[in-house]
C-alpha positions in Angstrom: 17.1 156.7 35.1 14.2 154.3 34.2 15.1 150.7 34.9 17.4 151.3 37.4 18.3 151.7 41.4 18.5 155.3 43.0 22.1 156.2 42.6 23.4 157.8 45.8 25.2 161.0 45.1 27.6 163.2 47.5 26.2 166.0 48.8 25.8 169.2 46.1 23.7 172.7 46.4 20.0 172.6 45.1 20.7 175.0 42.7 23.4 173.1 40.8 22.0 172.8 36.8 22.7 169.7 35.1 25.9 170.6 32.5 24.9 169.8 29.2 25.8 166.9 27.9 29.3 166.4 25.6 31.0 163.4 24.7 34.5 163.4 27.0 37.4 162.3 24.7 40.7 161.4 25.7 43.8 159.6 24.2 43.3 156.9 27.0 40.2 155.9 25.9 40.1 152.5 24.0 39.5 152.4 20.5 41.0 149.3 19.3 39.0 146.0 20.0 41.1 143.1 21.0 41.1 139.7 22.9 41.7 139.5 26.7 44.4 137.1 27.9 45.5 136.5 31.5 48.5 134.9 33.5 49.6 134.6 37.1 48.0 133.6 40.1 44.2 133.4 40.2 42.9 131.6 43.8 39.8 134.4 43.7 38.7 134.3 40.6 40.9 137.2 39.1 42.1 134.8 36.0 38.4 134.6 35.0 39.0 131.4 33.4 36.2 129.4 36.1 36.7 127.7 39.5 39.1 124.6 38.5 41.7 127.2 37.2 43.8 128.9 39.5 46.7 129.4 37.8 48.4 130.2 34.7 52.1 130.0 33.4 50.8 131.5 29.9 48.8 133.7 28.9 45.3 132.0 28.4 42.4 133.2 26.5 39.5 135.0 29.0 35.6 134.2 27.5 33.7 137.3 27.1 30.3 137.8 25.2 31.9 140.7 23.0 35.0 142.2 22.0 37.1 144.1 24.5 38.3 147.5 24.1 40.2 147.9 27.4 41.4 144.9 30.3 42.4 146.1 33.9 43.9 144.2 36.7 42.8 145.5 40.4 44.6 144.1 43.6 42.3 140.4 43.2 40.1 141.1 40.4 39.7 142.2 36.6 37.9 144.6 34.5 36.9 144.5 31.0 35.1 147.7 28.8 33.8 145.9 25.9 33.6 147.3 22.0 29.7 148.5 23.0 30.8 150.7 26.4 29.7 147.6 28.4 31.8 146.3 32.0 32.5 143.3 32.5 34.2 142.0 36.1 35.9 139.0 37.5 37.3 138.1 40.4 37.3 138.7 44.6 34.1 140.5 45.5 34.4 140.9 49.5 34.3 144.6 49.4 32.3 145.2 46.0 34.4 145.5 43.2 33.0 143.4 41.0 29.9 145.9 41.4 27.9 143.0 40.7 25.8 140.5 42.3 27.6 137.4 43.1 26.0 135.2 45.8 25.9 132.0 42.9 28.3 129.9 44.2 31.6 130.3 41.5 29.7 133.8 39.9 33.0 135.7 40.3 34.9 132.9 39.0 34.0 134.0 35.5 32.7 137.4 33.4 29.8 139.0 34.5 27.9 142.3 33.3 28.1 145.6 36.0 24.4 146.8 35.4 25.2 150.8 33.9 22.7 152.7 32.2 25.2 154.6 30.2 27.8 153.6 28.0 31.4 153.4 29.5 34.8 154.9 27.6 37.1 154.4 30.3 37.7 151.5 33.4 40.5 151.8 36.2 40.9 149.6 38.8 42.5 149.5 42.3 42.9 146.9 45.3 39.3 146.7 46.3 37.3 149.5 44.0 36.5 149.8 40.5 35.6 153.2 38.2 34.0 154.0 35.1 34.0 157.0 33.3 31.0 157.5 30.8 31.0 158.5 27.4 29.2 162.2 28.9 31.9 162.9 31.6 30.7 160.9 34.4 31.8 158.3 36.7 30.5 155.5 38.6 32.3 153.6 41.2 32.2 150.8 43.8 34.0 148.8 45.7 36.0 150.2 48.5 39.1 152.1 49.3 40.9 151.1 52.8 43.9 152.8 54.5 46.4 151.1 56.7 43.3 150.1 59.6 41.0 148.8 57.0 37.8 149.9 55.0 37.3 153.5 55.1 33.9 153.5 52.3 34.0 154.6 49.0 31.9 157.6 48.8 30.1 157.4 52.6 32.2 156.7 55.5 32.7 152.9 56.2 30.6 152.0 53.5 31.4 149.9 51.2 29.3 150.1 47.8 28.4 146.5 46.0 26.9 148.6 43.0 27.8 151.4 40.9 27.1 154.7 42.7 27.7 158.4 40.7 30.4 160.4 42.3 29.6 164.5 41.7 31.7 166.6 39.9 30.8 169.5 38.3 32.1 169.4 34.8 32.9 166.7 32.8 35.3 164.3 33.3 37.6 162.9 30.5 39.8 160.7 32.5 40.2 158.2 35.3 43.1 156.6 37.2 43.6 154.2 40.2 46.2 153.9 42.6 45.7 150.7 45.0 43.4 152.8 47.2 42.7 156.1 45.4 41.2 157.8 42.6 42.5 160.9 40.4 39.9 162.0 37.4 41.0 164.9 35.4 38.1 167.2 34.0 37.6 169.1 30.6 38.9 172.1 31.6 42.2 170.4 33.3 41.4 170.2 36.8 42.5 167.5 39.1 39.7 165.7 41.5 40.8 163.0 44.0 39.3 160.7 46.5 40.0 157.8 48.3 42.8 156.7 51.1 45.4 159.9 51.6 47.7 158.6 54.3 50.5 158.6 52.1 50.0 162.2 49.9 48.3 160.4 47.0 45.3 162.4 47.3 47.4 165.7 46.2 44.9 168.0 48.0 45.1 166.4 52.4 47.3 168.0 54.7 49.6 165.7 56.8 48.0 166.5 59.5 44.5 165.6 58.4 45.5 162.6 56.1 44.7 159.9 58.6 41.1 159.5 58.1 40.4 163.7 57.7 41.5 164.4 60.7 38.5 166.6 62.3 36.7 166.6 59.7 36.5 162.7 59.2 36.3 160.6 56.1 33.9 162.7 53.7 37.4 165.3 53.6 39.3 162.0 51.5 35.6 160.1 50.5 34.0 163.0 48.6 35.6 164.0 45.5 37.6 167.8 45.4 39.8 169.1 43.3 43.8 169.5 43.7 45.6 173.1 43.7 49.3 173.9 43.7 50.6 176.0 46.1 51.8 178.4 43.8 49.2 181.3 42.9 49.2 180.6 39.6 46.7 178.0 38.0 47.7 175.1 36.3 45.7 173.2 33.7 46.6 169.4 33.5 46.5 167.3 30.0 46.7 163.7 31.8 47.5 161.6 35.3 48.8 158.6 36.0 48.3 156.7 39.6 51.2 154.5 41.1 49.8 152.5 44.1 50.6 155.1 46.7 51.3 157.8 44.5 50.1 160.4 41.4 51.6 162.2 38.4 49.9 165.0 36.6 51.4 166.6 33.3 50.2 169.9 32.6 49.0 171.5 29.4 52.7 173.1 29.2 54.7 169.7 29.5 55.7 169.7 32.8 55.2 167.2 35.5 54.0 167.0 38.7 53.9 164.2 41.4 52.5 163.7 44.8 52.3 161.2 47.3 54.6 158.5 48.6 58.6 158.9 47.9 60.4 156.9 49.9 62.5 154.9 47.2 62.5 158.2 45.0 59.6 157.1 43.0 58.5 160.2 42.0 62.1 161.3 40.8 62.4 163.8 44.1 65.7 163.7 45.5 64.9 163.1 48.6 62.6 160.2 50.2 59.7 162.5 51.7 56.0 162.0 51.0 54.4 164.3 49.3 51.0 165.7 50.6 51.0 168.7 47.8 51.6 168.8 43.8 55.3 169.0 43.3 57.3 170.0 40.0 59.3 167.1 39.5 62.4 168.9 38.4 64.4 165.2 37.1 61.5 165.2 34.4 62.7 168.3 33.0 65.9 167.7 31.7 64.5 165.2 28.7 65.2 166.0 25.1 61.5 164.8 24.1 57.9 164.8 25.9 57.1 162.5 28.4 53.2 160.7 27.8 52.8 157.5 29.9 54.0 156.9 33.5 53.1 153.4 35.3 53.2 153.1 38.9 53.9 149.9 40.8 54.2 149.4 44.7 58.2 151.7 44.9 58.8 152.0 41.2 57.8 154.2 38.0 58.1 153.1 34.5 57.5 156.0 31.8 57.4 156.5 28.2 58.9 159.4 26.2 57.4 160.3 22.7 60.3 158.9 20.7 59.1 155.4 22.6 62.1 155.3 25.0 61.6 153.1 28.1 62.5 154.6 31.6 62.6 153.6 35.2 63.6 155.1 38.8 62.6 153.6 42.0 63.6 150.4 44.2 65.3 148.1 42.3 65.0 144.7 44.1 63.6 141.6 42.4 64.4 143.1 39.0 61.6 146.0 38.6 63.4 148.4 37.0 64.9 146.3 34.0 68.9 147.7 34.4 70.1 144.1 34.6 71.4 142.3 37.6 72.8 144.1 40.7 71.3 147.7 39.8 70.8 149.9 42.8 68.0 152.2 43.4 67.2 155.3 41.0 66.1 158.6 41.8 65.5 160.1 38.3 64.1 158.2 35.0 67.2 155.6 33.7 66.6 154.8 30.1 65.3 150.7 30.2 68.1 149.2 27.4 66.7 147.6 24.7 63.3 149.4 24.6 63.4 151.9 22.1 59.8 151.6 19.9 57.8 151.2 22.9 54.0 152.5 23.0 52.3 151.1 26.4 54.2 150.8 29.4 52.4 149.1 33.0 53.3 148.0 36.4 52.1 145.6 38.9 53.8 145.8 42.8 57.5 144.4 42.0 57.0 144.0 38.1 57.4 145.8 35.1 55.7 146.0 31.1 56.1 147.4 27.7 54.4 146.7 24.4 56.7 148.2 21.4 55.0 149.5 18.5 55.6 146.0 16.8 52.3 144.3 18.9 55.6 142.4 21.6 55.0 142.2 25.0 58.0 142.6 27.0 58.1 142.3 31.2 61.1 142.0 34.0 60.7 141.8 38.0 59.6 139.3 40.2 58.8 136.4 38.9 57.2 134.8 42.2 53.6 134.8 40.6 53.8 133.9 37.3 53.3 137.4 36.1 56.3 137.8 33.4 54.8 135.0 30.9 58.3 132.9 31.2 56.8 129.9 32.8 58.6 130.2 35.6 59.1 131.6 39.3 62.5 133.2 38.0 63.1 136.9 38.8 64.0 138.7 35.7 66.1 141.8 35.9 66.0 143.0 32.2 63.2 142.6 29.8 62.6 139.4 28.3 59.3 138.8 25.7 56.2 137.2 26.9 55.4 133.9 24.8 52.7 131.8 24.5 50.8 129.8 22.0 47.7 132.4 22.7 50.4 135.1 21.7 51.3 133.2 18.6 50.3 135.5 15.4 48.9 138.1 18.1 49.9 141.8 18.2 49.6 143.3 21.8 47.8 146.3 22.4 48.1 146.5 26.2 49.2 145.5 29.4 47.9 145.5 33.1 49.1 144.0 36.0 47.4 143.6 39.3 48.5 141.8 42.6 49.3 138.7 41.4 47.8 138.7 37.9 48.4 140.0 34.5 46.4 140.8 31.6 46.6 141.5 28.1 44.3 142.6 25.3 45.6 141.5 21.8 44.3 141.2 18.4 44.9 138.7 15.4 48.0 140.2 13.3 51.3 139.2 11.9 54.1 138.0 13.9 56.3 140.3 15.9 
C-alpha cells in the first residue's frame, strides 16, 4: 500500500492467495448520516469537545470535518466513521486507541483522522482498543486488550499497537464487535473469529484451563485471531454477534442463540451463574413469539430487541440497569422493559441502559453517577425516562453508545418526537 507504513500481519502460510476482493455488507453497517452528540464525564478527552470541557449534563454537539455515519464509546475514548469511510478518534490514548499520533499537547482532546488506506464500513470500540472493518472484509486494529494483570498486546504479546495493524483472516469479514477487552468478527460464510482477553469465556474458542494468558502456549493462543466451533458435530453458520463487556452472543442463520463468556448475574439468560468458555444454546431465548435482532451488553446486564421492537432485559439489577422500576431483583431470562414497545437500537454502558424507538426518542435508565442518562442529574433512574436537551430539540436519534463514563449519540435534523 503506497503511502503508507508496513502493516504487521499474524503469522499465515506462504502459499495463502489473496481472496478476491467483494464488498462485505451487513445490516450493522451505517447508512444514515447524522450529527454526533456526547454527555457524561470527559476528564481524558472522551467528550471531544477540547481541554476546558470535562463535563456534560446534556448532550452537546461534537465538531467533525464531515458527517458521521456511526459514533462509538470505548472505556475512555470515542470513535466516529464518517459519511466517506473515514475514522475519526477522541479521547485517552495511553495504550493506542486513538490509533493516532498524539504527542501535541490537548491532540486527544478533540477529532483527529486514524491514517487508513481503505475505506471503513464498520467501527467497535472497547476499553483500550479500537477496530475497523473495511468495505472489502478486512480489519484494522490498535490499541490494546488487558486481562485482570494488565496489558497483554493486541496482536503480538505485550505489545501494544499506536497504529492500525491488519489482523489475518481468511475470508471476508462482514462484521465487528467489542467487548471491554475482546473482539468477535463474523465472516461471509458465518464463521465466528475472536481475539483478545479470555479469562472470563468471552473468547468462545479458550479452554479454562488455558484462558489465563494461553496457558502453555502463551498469548498468540488469545492475541491471534481463530475461529469459534460448538461442541456439537454439527456446524453452525452465524448471521450476527453482539459483545457484552465480558461476554458474546451469536445468532445463527436458523434463529437461535448462543452465548459464551461471563454468567455470574445470569447475563447470558443461563440458569445458573457459571462462565462459559464454549458456545452455549441459550435455551431462555427460545421461548419468544418473534425473532430476536439486537443484544447490548453492559458490565452484568443484557438489553435486547425483538423484531416487533419489544425492549428486554436479564441481569443484575442494582442502580436501575434493567429498567423494571424500583426494587426489581435480578433476572435470569429476558423481562419485557415496560413502556418500550417501537424500539429499533438498544445499547449499554457498565450500569446503564438505552433505546431509540422508531420515532428518533432516546430513552435511558441506570446509574446516574456520571451524567450518562441525559437528566441533568446524578439521580439513578430505574425505568426509562427520555433524554432532553436543546441539541436534541427537532432531532431524531439514530443511535446510541455508551462507554465508561460517557455517552454518545448520532442524530439528524427531523421533526419532533
Amino acid at each position: 500500500m503506497p503511502g503508507t507504513k508496513p502493516v504487521k500481519r499474524a503469522t499465515q502460510p506462504e502459499d495463502v492467495k489473496p481472496s478476491k476482493k467483494v464488498k462485505v455488507s451487513h445490516s450493522s453497517h451505517g447508512r444514515e448520516g447524522g450529527l454526533v452528540l456526547v454527555l457524561g464525564q470527559g476528564d481524558v478527552g472522551q467528550l471531544g469537545l477540547g481541554e476546558d470541557v470535562l463535563e456534560r449534563k446534556k448532550p452537546a454537539l461534537v465538531s467533525l470535518p464531515e458527517g458521521a455515519l456511526q459514533a462509538v464509546a470505548g472505556g475512555m475514548h470515542t470513535v466516529c466513521l464518517s459519511e466517506t469511510g473515514n475514522v475519526y478518534t477522541f479521547g485517552c490514548n495511553d495504550e493506542g486507541a486513538l490509533g493516532r499520533e498524539t504527542a501535541e499537547e490537548g491532540a486527544e482532546m478533540l477529532p483527529g483522522k486514524v491514517e487508513l488506506s481503505e475505506r471503513v464500513v464498520q467501527v467497535s470500540a472497547g476499553d483500550s482498543h479500537t477496530a475497523a472493518l473495511t468495505e472489502e472484509g478486512a480489519v484494522y486494529a490498535w490499541g490494546s486488550f488487558r486481562d485482570n494483570n494488565g496489558v497483554i498486546g493486541l496482536l503480538e504479546p505485550m505489545k501494544k499497537s499506536m497504529l492500525p495493524v491488519k489482523f489475518h483472516i481468511d475470508e471476508p469479514v462482514v462484521k465487528i464487535a467489542s467487548g471491554n477487552d475482546h473482539l468477535v468478527m463474523l465472516t461471509l460464510s458465518g464463521a465466528l473469529y475472536s481475539s483478545g482477553c479470555g479469562e472470563q469465556g468471552q473468547l468462545g474458542r479458550v479452554p479454562e484451563c488455558f484462558a489465563n494468558r494461553g496457558g502453555r502456549k502463551g498469548l498468540e493462543r488469545l492475541l491471534v485471531p481463530q475461529s469459534v466451533h460448538l461442541r456439537s458435530r454439527g456446524k453452525v453458520c452465524f448471521s450476527d454477534v453482539f459483545c457484552g463487556a465480558y461476554f458474546t452472543f451469536a445468532v445463527s442463520k436458523e434463529g437461535h442463540v448462543y452465548g459464551f463468556g461471563l454468567s455470574n448475574y445470569h447475563q447470558l439468560g443461563t440458569p445458573s451463574t457459571n462462565t462459559y468458555f464454549a458456545p452455549v444454546k441459550l435455551t431462555s431465548f427460545r421461548n419468544s413469539t418473534t425473532s430476536w435482532v439486537s443484544f447490548s451488553g453492559g458490565q452484568h446486564h443484557t438489553v435486547c430487541l425483538d423484531a416487533e421492537g419489544k425492549v428486554y432485559s436479564l441481569g443484575r439489577a442494582e442502580y436501575g440497569r434493567l429498567g423494571l422500576g424500583r426494587g426489581a431483583e435480578e433476572k435470569s431470562e429476558p423481562t419485557p422493559v415496560p413502556g418500550l414497545d417501537s424500539a429499533q437500537v438498544v445499547a449499554c454502558g457498565a450500569s446503564v441502559s438505552y433505546a431509540v424507538t422508531k420515532q428518533g426518542c432516546a430513552f435511558a435508565w441506570g446509574m446516574g453517577t456520571n451524567l450518562q442518562l441525559g437528566t441533568g442529574e446524578e439521580e439513578d433512574e430505574w425505568a426509562p425516562v427520555q433524554m432532553s436537551g436543546k441539541q436534541l430539540e427537532k432531532r431524531s436519534v439514530i443511535s446510541v453508545s455508551s462507554g465508561g463514563q460517557h455517552t454518545v449519540l448520532l442524530v439528524r435534523d427531523q421533526q419532533e418526537c
